[in-house]
N, C-alpha and C positions, 0 to 999 in steps of 0.2 A: 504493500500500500504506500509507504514510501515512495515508490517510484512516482505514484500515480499524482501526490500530493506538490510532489516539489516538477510535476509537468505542470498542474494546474497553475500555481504559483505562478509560471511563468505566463502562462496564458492569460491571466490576470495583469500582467505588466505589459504585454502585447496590445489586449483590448485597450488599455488605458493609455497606451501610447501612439499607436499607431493605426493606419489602416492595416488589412491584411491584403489588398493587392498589391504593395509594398513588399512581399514576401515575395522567396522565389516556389514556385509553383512545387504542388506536389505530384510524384509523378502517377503518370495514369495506371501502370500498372507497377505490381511489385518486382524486384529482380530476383531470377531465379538463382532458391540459394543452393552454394554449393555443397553445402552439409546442414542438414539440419540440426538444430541445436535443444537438447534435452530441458524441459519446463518442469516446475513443479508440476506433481499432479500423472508424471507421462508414468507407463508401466512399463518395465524392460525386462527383457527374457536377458537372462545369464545362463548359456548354454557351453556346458564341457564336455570334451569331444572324447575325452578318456577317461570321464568320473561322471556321467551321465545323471546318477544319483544326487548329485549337486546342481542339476540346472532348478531354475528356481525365476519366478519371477516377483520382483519388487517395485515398490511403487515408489516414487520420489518422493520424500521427503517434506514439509513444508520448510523445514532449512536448505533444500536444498540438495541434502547428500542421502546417501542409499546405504541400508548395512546388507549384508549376505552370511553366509554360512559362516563361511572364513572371513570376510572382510569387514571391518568397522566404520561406518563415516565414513565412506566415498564419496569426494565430490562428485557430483553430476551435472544441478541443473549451469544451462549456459555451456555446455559441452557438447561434444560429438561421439557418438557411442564408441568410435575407435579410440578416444583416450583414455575413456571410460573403463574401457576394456584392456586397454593396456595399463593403469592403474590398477586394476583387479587381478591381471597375470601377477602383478610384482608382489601384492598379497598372498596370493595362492600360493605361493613360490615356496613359502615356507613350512606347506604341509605337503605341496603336491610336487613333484619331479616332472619340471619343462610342461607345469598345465597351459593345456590348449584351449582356448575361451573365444569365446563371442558373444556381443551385446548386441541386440535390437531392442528397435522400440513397437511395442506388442501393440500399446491402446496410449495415443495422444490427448495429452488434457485440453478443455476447448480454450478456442485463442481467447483471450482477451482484450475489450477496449474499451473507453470510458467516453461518456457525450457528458459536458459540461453548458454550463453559460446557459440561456436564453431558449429551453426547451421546457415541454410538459415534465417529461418523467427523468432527469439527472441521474443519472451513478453508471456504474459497472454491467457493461454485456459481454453475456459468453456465447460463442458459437464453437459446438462441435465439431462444423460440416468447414467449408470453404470459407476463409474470411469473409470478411462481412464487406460491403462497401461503403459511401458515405452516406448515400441517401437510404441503405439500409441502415444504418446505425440512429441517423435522426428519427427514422420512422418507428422504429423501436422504439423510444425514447419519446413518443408521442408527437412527433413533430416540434415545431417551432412557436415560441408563444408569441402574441401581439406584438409586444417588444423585442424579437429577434431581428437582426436587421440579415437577409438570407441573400447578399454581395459580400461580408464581408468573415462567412467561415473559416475556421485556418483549423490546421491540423497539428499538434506538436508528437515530435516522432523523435523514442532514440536512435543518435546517429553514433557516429566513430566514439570511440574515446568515453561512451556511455554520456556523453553530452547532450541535451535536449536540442533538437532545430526544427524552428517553426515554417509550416509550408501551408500557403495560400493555396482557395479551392476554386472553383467555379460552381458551384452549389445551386446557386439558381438558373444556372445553364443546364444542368443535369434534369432539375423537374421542371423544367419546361418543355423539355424534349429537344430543343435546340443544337445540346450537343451532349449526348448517352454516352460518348467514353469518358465525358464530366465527370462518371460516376468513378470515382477514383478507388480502387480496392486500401482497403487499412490495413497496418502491418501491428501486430503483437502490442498491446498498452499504446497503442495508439491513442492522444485526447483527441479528441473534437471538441471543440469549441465555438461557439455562439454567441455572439458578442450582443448587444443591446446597440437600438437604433440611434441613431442623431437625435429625434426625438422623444426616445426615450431617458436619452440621456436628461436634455433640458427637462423635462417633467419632473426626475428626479431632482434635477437641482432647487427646482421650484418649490416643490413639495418639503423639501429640507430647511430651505435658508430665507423662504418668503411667506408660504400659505397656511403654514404652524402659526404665524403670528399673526396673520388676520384677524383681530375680532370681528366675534359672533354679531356683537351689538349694529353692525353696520347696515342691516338692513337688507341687503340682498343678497345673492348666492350665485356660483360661479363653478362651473366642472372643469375643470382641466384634463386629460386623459389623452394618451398617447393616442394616434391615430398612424398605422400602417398600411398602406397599399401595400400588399403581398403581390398583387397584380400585375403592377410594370416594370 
């Protein structure tokens, strides 16, 4: 959850700063990885090829690491089964003579991504199947409320170095039909983010530092309330 927190954080310095078509764009599709990397949650068969009686499969962790027969605390998640697997030869090593092992991964945990900001329903979605997209993860999430302003989505994704970097969407190019590979696929803890409109901005401000202080006694009455075209 940390991760998820200190993305948000950022997102919140983003809205507050800036537009997001400012941002350099997210890409439309993900790149294909060359290893897959073990998450909490995933299940790995540990299979030995001359002690067959020791295959065994376990489940990650929520810290992260895996125990087995013989081995204790193996790191896993954020790993490739092949080092995995060669961390757990060098454990073996010391009951078994030149053990021959293999790691796969049995059953993957579902990916995870978070829609923040300016939506019906906020927090954590899980998909089993195929990542989710952008306009599937808003629509999950209930859509966009009055106050979402749907030009200026961004995405905050870990990049290198486990560093957060924020990438601009085309979100209302997507649900207008305009342009469907808009729909840009989300990658693992991916945020989405929803910023609030121009006009919802002022209303807030108004409601804060002017319309609290109106007395009642004044005589007449006055509605202030955000007004979005979702439309154009």
């Amino acid at each position: 959850m940390s991760r998820f927190w200190s993305l948000l954080w950022c997102a919140c310095v983003v809205s507050a700063c800036g537009r997001a078509h400012h941002l350099p764009p997210a890409p439309r599709a993900l790149p294909e990885a060359a290893t897959y990397r073990v998450q909490v949650g995933d299940v790995l068969g540990v299979r030995l090829y001359s002690a067959p009686e020791l295959n065994e499969d376990i489940t990650v962790a929520p810290d992260g690491r895996i125990t087995t027969t013989l081995a204790q605390s193996v790191a896993a998640a954020g790993r490739d089964v092949a080092d995995i697997a060669a961390d757990l030869r060098r454990a073996y090593a010391g009951e078994l003579k030149s053990p021959e092992l293999t790691v796969e991964v049995k059953s993957a945990s579902p990916s995870r991504v978070y829609v923040a900001g300016e939506v019906i329903y906020p927090g954590e979605q899980d998909s089993p199947g195929p990542p989710l997209t952008l306009v599937q993860a808003i629509a999950r999430a209930g859509g966009l409320r009055t106050t979402g302003d749907p030009n200026h989505v961004f995405i905050l994704r870990h990049g290198s170095g486990d560093r957060a970097i924020v990438l601009s969407t085309e979100y209302r190019a997507a649900i207008r039909g305009k342009d469907p590979s808009a729909d840009v696929t989300l990658a693992p803890f991916d945020v989405v983010y929803v910023p609030k409109t121009g006009i919802s901005r002022i209303y807030l401000w108004f409601n804060q530092h002017f319309q609290q202080f109106v007395p009642v006694s004044w005589g007449f009455s006055y509605n202030v309330n955000p007004v979005v075209n979702n439309g154009k």
